[in-house]
VMD Tcl script that draws the C-alpha trace (Angstrom):
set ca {
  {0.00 0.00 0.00}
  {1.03 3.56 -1.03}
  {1.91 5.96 1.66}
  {-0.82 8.29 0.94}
  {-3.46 5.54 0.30}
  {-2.46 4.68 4.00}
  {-2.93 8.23 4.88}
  {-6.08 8.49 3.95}
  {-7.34 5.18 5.56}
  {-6.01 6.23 9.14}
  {-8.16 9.69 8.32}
  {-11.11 7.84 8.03}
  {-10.04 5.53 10.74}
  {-9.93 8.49 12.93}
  {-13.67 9.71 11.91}
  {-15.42 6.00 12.15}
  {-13.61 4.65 15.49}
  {-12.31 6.17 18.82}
  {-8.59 5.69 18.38}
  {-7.12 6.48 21.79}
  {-3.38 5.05 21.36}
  {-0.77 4.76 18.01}
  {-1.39 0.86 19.46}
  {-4.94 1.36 18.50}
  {-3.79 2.40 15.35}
  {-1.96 -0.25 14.60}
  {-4.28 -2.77 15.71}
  {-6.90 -0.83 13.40}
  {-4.42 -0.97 10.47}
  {-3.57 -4.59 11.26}
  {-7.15 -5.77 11.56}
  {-7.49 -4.23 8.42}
  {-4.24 -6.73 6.49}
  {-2.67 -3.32 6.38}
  {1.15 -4.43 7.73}
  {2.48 -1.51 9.48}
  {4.85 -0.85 12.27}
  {4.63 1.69 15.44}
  {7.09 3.89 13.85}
  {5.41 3.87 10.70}
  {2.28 4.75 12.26}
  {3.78 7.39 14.58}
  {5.59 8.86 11.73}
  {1.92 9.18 10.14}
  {0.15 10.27 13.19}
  {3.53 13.26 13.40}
  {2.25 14.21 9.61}
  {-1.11 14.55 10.41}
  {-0.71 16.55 13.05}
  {-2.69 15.01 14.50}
  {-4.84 16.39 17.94}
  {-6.31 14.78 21.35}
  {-10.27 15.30 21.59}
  {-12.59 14.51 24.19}
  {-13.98 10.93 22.81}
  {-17.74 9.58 23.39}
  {-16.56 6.72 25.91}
  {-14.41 9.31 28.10}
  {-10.86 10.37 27.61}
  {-9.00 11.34 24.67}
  {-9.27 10.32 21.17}
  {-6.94 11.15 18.36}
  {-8.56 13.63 15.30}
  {-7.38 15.18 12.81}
  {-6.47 19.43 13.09}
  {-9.33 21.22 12.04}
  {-7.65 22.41 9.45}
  {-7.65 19.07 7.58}
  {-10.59 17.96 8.34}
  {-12.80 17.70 5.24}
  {-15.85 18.52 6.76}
  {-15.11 19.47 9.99}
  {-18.76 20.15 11.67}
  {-19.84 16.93 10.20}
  {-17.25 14.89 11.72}
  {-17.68 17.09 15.26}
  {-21.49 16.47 15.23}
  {-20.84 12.79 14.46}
  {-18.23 11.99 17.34}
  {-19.61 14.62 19.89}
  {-23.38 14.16 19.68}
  {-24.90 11.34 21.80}
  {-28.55 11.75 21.74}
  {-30.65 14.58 20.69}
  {-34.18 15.07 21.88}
  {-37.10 17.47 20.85}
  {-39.81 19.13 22.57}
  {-41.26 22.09 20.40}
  {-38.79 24.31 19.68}
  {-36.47 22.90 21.91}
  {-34.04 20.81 21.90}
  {-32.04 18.81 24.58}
  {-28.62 17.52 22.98}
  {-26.57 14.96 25.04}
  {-22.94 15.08 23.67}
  {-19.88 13.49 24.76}
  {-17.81 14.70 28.09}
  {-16.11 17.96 27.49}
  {-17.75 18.44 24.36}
  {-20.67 20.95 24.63}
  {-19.31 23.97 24.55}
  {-17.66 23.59 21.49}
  {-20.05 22.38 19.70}
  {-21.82 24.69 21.53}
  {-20.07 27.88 19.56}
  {-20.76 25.17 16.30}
  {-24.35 25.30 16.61}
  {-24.56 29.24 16.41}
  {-22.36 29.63 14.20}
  {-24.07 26.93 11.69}
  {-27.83 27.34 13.00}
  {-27.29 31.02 13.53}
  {-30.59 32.67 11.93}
  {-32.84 29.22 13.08}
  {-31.56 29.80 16.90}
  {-33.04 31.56 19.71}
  {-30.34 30.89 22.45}
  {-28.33 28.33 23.26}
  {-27.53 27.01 26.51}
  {-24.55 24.29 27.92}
  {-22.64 22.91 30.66}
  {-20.10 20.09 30.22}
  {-22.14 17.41 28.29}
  {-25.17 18.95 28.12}
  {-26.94 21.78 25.70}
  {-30.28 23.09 25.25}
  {-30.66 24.96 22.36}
  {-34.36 27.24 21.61}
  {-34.97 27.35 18.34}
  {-36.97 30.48 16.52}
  {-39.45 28.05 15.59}
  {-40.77 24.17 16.00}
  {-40.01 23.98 12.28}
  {-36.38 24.98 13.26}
  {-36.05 23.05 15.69}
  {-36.92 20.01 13.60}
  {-34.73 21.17 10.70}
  {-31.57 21.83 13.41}
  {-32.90 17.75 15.27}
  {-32.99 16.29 11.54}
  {-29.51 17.70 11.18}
  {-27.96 16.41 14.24}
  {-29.47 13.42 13.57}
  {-27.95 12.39 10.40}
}
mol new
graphics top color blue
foreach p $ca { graphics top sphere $p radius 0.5 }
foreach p [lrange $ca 0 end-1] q [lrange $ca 1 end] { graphics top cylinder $p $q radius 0.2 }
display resetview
């Protein structure tokens, strides 16, 4: 396999699985008949750039920089958002520890004329939208 075929695969390694450790890596990469060392991998992970993120199951998950991320709110929503729930125009978002305020500052920036307010604490946010139509538009979203 070609270094940047392997490059890519450990990006979307990084989106589909929490991959705590370069051992997780590895094991990912080997599980995957993708023969790779640790130095290889570490090498990789030292090209990425790659970034420790709260993950879903606690602790700290490697990502890519924002920067390289191809579609960076996507991926965030995807790996941060645990459950979302609607009532109205309201909606209460579950997300993973140490995650809600940034995705916090996400969901004004990308819901910005559909919100009301938006309100968080460490794993928790409750965002009002303008409207229940909003509300289902922003849930729908989140959902996906």
């Amino acid at each position: 396999m070609k270094k940047s075929e392997r490059i890519e695969l450990i990006k979307k390694l990084l989106v589909e699985q929490d991959i705590m450790t370069q051992d997780d890596l590895v094991s990912a990469l080997l599980a995957l008949d993708i023969e790779v060392t640790q130095a290889t991998v570490s090498r990789d992970m030292r090209e990425l750039r790659l970034v420790k993120v709260p993950a879903k199951t606690g602790g700290y998950r490697y990502a890519l920089p924002e920067s390289q991320r191809a579609n960076t709110e996507t991926d965030l929503f995807k790996s941060a958002v645990e459950t979302v729930k609607r009532q109205g125009n309201q909606l209460a978002i579950r997300t993973s520890p140490g995650s809600a305020m940034l995705l916090k500052n996400r969901l004004l920036t990308r819901f910005e004329p559909l919100v009301f307010t938006v309100l968080s604490d460490d794993d928790t946010i409750l965002l009002i939208a303008t409207s229940d139509d909003n509300a289902e538009k922003i849930a729908s979203e989140l959902s996906n």
